[in-house]
C-alpha positions as CSV (number, residue, x, y, z in Angstrom):
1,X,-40.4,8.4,20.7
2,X,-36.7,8.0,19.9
3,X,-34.4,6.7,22.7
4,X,-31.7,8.5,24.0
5,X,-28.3,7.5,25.2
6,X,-27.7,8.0,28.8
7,X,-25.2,11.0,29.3
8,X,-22.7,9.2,31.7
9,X,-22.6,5.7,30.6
10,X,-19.1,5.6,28.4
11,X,-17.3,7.7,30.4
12,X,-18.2,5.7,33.8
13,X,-17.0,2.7,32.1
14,X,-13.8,4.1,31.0
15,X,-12.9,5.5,34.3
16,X,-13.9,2.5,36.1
17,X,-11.2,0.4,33.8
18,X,-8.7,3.7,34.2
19,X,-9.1,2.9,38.0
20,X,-7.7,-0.5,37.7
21,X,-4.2,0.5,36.7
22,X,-4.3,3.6,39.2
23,X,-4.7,1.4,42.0
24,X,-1.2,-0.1,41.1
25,X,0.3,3.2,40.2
26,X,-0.6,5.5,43.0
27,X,-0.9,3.2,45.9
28,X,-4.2,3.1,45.6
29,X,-5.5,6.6,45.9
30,X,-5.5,7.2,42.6
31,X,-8.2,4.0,42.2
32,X,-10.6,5.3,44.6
33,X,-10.4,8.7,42.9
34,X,-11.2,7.4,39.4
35,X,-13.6,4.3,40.8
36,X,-15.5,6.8,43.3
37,X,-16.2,9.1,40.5
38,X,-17.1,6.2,37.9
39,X,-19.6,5.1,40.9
40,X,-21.4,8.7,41.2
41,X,-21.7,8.4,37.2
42,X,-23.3,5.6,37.2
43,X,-25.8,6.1,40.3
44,X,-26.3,9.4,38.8
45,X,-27.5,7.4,35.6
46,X,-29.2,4.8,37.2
47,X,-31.7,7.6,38.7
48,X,-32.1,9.6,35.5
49,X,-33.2,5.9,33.8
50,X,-35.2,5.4,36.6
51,X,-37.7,8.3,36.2
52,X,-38.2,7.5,32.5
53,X,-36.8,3.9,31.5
54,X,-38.7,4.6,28.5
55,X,-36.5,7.0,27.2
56,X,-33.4,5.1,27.4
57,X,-31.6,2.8,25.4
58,X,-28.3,1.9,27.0
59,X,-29.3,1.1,30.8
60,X,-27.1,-2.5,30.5
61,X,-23.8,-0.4,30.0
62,X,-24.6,1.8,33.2
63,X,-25.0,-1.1,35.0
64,X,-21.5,-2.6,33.4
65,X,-20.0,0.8,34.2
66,X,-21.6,0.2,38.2
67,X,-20.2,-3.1,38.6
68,X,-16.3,-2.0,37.1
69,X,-16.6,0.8,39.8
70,X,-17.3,-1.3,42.4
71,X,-14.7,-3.6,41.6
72,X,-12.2,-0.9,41.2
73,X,-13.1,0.6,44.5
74,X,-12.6,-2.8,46.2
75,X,-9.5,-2.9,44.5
76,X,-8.4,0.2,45.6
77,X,-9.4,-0.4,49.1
78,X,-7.0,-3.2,49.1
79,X,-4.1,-1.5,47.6
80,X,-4.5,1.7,49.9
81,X,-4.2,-1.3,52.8
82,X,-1.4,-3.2,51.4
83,X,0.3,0.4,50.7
84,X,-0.7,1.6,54.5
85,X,1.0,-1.3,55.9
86,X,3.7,-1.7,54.3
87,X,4.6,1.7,55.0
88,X,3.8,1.0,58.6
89,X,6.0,-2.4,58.8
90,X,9.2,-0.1,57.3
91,X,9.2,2.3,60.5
92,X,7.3,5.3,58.3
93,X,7.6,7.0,54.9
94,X,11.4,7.1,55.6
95,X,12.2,3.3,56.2
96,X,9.5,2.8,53.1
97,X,11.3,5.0,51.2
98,X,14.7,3.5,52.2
99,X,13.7,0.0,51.5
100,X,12.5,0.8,47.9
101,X,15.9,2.3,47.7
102,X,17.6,-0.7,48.1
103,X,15.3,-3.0,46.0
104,X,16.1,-0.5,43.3
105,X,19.6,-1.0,44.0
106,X,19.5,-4.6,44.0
107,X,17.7,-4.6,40.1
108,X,20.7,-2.7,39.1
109,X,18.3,0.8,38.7
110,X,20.1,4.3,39.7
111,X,17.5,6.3,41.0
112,X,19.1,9.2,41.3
């Protein structure tokens, strides 16, 4: 019998590494979006090997694809947490904003 590919493997593994540079672009919620849905992938995967391993060729890229979720959920985790208190240490999403402002202003970018 010829083995098969399994369906999710690839595209776990690219948006577990697309997680990585959402966590530092979207405060972290865009990380747990892309690493949550890399994780189901791969589970998902992981059960459809597991009820005929025979039939399968590429298990050792689902489990690359688990751990690069995992990492980029933990990642995430941490970003959403720096983000959360940072935001709280400025006095809200005004101060926040305000402060960025000014760091802006100090690097010689116009934001407006």
């Amino acid at each position: 019998m010829e083995q098969q590919k399994l369906p999710n493997a690839t595209i776990s593994i690219v948006l577990g590494s697309i997680s990585f540079i959402a966590c530092c672009c979207s405060m972290g919620i865009g990380g747990l979006i892309f690493s949550g849905i890399a994780f189901f992938l791969a589970k998902k995967d992981e059960k459809l090997y597991a009820e005929q391993p025979d039939l399968y060729s590429n298990f050792g890229q689902v489990k690359t694809a688990k751990i690069i979720a995992i990492i980029g959920l933990v990642l995430a985790v941490i970003a959403l947490a720096v983000s959360i208190y940072q935001i709280s240490a400025a006095g809200g999403w005004d101060g926040y904003m305000e402060q960025q402002r000014e760091v802006m202003e100090q690097m010689g970018m116009d934001m407006e």
